[in-house]
Backbone as a ProteinNet text record, in pm:
[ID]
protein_1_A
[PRIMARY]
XXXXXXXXXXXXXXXXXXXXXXXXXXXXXXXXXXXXXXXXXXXXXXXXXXXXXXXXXXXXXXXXXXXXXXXXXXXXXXXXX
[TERTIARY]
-800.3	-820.5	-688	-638.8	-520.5	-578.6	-457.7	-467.9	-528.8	-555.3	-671	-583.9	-678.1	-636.6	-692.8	-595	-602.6	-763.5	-828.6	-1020.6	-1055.1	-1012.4	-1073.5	-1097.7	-982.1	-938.7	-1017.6	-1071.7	-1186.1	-1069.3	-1133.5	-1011.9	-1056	-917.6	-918.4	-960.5	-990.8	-1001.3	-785.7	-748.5	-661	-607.9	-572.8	-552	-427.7	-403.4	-300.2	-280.2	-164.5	-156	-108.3	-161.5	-145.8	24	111.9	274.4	299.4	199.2	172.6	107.9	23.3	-38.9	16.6	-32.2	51.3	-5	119.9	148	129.3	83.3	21.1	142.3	207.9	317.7	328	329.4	309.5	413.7	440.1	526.2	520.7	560.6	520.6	652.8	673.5	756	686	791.5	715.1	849.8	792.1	926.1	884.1	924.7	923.7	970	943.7	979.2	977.2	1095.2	1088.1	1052.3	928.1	937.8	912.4	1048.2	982.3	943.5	910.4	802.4	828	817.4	829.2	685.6	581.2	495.5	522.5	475.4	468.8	356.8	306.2	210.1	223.7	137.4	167.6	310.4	346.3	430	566.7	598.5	666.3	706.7	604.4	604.3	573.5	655.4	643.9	527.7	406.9	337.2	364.7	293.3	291.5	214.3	193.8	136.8	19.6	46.7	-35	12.7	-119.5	-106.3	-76.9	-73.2	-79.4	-148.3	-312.9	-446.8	-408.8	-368.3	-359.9	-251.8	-231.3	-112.3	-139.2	-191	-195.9	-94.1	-24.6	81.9	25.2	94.1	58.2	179.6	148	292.5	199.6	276.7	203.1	17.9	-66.8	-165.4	-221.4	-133.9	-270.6	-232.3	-315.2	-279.2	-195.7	-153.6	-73.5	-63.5	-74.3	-88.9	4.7	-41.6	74.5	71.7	189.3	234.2	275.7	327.2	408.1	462.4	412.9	435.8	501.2	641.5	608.5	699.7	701.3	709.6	810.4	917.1	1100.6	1087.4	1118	1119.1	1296.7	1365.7	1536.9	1520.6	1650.9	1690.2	1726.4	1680.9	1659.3	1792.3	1871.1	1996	2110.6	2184.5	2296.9	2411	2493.6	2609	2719.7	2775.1	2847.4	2985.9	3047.8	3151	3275.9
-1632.4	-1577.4	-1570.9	-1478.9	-1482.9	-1543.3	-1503.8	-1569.7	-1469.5	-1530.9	-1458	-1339.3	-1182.6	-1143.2	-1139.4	-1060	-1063.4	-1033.7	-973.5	-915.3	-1048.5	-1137.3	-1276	-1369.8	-1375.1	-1482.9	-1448.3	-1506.2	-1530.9	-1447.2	-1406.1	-1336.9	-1429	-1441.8	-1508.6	-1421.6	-1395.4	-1333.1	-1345	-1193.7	-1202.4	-1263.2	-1330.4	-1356	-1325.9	-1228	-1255	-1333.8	-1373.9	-1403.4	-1353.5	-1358.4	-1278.1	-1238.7	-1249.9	-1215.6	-1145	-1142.4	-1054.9	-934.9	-956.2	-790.5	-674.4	-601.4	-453.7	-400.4	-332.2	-220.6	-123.8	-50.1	56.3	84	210.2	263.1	351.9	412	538.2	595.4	707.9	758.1	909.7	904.2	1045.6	1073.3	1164.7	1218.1	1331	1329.8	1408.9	1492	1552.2	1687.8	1730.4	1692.1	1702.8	1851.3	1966.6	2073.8	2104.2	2137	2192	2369.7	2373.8	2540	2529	2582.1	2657.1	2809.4	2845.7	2924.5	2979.5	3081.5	3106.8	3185.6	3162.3	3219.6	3276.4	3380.9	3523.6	3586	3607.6	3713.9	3850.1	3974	4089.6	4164.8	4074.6	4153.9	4059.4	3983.9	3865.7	3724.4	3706.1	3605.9	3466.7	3375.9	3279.9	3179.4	3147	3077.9	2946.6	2849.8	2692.5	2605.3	2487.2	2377.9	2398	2467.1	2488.2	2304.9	2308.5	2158.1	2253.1	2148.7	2124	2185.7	2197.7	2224.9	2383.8	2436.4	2590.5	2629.5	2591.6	2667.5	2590.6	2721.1	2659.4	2723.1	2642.8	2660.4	2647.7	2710.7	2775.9	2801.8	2730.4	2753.3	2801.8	2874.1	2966.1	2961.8	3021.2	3060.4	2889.3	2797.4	2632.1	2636.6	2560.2	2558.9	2398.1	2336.5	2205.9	2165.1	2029.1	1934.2	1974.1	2008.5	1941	1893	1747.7	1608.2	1573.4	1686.5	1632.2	1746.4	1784.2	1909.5	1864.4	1931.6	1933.8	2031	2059.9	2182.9	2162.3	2247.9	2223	2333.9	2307.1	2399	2421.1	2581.9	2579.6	2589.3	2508.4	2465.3	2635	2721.9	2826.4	2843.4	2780.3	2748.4	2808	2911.5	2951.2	2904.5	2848.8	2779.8	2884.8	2809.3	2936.6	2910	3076.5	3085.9	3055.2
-881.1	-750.7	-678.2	-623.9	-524.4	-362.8	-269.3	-195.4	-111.4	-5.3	93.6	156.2	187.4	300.7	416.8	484.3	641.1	664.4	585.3	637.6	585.1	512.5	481.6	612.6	650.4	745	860.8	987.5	1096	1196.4	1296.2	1357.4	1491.2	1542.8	1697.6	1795.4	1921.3	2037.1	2067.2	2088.4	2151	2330.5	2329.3	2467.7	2556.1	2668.7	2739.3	2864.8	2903.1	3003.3	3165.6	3275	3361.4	3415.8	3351.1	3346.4	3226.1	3139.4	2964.7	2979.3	3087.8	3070.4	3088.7	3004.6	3038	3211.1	3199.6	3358.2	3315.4	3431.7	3402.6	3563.2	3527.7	3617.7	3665.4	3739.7	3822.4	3919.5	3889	3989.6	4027.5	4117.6	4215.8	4316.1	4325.2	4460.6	4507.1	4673.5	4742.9	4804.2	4877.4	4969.3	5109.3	5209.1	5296.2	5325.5	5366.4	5373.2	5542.7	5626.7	5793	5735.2	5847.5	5803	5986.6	6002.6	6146.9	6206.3	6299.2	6330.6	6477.7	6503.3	6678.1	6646.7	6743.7	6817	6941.7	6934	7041.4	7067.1	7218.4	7174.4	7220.6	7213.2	7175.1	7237.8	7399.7	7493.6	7443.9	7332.5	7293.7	7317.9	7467.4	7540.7	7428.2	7387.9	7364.9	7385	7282.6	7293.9	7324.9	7350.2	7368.4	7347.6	7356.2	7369.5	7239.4	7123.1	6943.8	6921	6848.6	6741.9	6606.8	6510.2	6390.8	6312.1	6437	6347.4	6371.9	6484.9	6427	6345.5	6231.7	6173.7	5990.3	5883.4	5753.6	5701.3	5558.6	5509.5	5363.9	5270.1	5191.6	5076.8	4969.7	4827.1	4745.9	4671.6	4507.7	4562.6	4639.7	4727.2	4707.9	4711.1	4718.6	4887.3	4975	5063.1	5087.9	5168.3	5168.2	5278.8	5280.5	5394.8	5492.2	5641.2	5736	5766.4	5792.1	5800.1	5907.5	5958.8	6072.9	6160.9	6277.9	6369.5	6496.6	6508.7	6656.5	6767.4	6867	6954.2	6977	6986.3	7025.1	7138.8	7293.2	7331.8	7350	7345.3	7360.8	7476.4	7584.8	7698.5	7704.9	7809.2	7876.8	7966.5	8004.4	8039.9	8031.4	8041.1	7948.2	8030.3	7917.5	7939.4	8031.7	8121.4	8254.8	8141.6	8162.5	8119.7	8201.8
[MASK]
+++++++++++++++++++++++++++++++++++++++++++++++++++++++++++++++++++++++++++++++++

């Protein structure tokens, strides 16, 4: 008779320990994109005071979160020569 194999022998329960277990890893990035915008209406008068919720944005036709909006009005002011 030779010596035993491995399908002979009783098999243990593998055990790890919680600094042994595998990771499971994940990674993602993201892109912050500024798209700005002037609103006008028909006579070109400059709209105002729009949120966020009126305005969808849109790459290769998915549409995409907006994150972060907000209203710049330009100082109307002109610098004296």
């Amino acid at each position: 008779m030779g010596s035993p194999s491995s399908a002979d022998l009783p098999s243990a329960p593998i055990t790890q320990h919680a600094d042994q277990e595998s990771k499971v890893e994940f990674r993602t990035e993201t892109v912050l994109v500024q798209v700005p915008v002037v609103v006008t209406d028909k006579s070109g008068n400059h709209i105002h005071n729009l949120a966020k919720d009126n305005f969808r944005v849109f790459e290769n036709g998915k549409e995409q979160k907006v994150a972060a909006f907000e209203e710049i009005v330009a100082n109307t002011f002109a610098a004296a020569s």
